[in-house]
C-alpha positions in Angstrom: 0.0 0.0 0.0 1.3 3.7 -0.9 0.2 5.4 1.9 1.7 9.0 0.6 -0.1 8.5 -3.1 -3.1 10.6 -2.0 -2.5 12.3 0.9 -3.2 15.7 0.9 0.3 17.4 0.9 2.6 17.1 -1.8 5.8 15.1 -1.2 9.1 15.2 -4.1 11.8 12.9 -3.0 14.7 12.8 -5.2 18.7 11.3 -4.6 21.8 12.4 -3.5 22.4 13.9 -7.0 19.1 15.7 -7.0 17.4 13.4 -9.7 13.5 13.2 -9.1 13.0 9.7 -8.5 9.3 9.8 -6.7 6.3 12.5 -6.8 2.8 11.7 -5.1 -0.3 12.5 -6.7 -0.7 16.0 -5.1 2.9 16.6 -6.2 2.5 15.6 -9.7 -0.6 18.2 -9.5 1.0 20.7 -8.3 3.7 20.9 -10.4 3.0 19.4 -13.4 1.4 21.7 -15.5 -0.7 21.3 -19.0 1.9 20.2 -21.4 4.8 19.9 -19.0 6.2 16.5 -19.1 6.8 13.8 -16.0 9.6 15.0 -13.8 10.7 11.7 -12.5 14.2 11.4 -14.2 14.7 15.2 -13.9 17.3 16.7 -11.5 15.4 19.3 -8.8 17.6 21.5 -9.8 16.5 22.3 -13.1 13.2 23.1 -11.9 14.6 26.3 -9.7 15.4 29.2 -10.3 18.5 31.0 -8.3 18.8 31.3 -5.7 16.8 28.8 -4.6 18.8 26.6 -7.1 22.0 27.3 -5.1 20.3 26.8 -2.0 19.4 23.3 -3.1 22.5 22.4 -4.6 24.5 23.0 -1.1 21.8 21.1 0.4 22.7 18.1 -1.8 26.4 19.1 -0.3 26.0 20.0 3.2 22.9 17.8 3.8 20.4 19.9 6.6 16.8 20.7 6.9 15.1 23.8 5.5 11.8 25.2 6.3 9.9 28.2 5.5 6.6 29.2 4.8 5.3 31.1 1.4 2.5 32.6 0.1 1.3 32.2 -3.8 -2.2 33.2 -5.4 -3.6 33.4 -2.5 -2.0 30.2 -0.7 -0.3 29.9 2.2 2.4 27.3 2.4 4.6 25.4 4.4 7.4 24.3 2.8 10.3 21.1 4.4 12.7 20.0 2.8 15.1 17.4 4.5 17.6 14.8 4.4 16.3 11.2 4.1 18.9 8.3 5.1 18.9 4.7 4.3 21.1 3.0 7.4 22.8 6.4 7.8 23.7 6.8 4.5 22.9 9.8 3.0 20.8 9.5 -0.1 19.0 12.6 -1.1 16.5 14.9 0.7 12.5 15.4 0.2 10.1 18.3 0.0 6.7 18.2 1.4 4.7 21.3 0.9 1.2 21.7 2.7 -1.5 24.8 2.7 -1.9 25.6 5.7 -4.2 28.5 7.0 -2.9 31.9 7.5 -3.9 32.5 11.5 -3.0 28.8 13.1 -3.7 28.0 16.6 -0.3 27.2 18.1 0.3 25.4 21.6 3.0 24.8 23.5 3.2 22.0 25.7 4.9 21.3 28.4 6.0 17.5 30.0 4.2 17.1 33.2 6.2 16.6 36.5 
């Protein structure tokens, strides 16, 4: 079972040398646009401009988490990318991107005694 293939966020994994190698359903939506061919195969780098291309490239380098939050037609995002390992081995990093309301509730919890 592919439990990522319809969830509701979209998730781009590709490897250590920034090919595309998976896309869920919401990813392929969201980025694939009339005409535009499958990106599987195509390095993530390709598909950014600077400086975000730069960005990513060091990521690929210095492997580390980035997130950030942006806002498009209307849209509010959340935007992670990170490392994913296999044994410790570095193999490449994944983006999941969510919409996510513009005034969230946020708690902070606290471990009781």
């Amino acid at each position: 079972m592919d439990y990522f293939k319809e969830v509701n966020l979209a998730i781009t994994i590709c490897d250590k040398n920034g090919k595309i190698i998976e896309m869920n359903d919401k990813s392929r939506k969201t980025f694939l646009k009339p005409g535009r061919e499958d990106l599987i195969g195509k390095n993530v780098l390709d598909c950014h401009p600077e400086p975000a291309r730069s960005m990513l490239a060091d990521m690929l380098e210095n492997p580390r988490t980035n997130a950030y939050t942006i806002e498009k037609e209307g849209i509010k995002k959340l935007i992670y990318q990170t490392p994913w390992y296999d044994n410790g081995v570095f193999m490449g990093f994944m983006e999941l991107s969510m919409e996510i309301p513009f005034v969230m509730k946020h708690a902070v919890r606290t471990p009781k005694k």
